[in-house]
C-alpha positions in Angstrom: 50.4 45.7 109.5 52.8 48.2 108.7 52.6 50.5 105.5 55.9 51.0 103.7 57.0 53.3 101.3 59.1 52.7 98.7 61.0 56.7 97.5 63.2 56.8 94.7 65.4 59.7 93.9 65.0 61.5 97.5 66.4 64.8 96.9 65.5 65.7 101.2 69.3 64.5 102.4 70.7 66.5 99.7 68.8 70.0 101.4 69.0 69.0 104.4 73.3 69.2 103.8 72.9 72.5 102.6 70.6 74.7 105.2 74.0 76.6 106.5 76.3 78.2 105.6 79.4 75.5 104.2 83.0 75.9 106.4 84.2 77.7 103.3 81.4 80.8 102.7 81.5 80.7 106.9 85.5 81.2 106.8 85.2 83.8 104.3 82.8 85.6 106.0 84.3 85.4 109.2 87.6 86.6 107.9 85.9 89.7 106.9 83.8 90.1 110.4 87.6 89.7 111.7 88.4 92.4 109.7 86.2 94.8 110.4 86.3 93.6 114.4 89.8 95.0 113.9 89.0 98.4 112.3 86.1 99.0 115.2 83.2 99.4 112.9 81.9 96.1 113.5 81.0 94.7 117.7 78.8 91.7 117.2 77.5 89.3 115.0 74.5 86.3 115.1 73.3 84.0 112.8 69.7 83.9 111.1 67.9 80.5 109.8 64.5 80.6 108.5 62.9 77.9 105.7 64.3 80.2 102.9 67.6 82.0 103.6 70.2 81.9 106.3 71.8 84.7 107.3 75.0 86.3 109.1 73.7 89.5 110.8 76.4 92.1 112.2 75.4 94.0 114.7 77.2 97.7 115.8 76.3 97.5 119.3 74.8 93.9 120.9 71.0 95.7 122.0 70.1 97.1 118.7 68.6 94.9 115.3 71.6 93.9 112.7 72.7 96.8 110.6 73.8 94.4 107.8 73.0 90.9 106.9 75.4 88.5 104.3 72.7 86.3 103.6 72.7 82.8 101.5 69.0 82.3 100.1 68.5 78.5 99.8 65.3 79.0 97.5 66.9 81.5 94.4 64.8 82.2 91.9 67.5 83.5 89.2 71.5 82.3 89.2 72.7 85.8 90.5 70.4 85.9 93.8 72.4 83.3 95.8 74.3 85.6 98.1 72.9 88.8 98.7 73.7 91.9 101.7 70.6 93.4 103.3 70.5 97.3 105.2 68.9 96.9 108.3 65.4 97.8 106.7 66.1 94.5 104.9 66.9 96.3 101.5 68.9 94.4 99.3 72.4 96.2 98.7 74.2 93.8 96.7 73.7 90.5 95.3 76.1 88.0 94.0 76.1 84.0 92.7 79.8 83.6 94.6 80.4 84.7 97.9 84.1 85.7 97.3 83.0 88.2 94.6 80.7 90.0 97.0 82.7 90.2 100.0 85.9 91.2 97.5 83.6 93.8 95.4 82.2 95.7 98.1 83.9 98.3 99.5 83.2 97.8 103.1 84.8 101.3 104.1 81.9 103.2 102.4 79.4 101.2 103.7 78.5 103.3 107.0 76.5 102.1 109.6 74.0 104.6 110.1 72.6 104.8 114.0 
């Protein structure tokens, strides 16, 4: 015979939705990657997924390891540590609870990208 399980209140569909980036953070960031495509500073760009944080990761030339990362982390432990931008030694720049507040409040000209 078959065992059932009865599971009430299933929060698992609920994070399954959210383990990527939504078409309005992914617009807004690609706006800015168009951006930056534009001024020549940026040249590529990948996504990252892991169990706790997903990830945009520019690159300056295709061979190297990202140089910056926009990064959602889907397991915050305070309200401000939803969004955050990572160096490429995975040192934590900026962080933010909106997306449009980072990308508007960081001046992306002074950020270089060091080789």
């Amino acid at each position: 015979m078959n065992k059932i399980k009865l599971i009430i209140n299933n929060d698992l569909k609920k994070n399954e939705k959210e383990r990527f980036f939504i078409k309005k953070e992914l617009q807004c960031i690609l706006n800015l990657y168009a951006k930056m495509v534009s001024n020549g500073s940026w040249k590529d760009y990948s996504f990252s997924t892991g169990v706790k944080e997903v990830s945009f990761d520019v690159y300056q030339r295709a061979s190297e390891k990202p140089v910056l990362r926009i990064t959602k982390n889907l397991r915050p432990n305070y309200f401000n540590e939803k969004y955050f931008i990572k160096d490429k030694d995975g040192k934590i720049i900026k962080k933010s609870e909106n997306l449009n507040l980072l990308i508007d409040r960081t001046s992306w000209n002074k950020l270089r990208l060091i080789k």
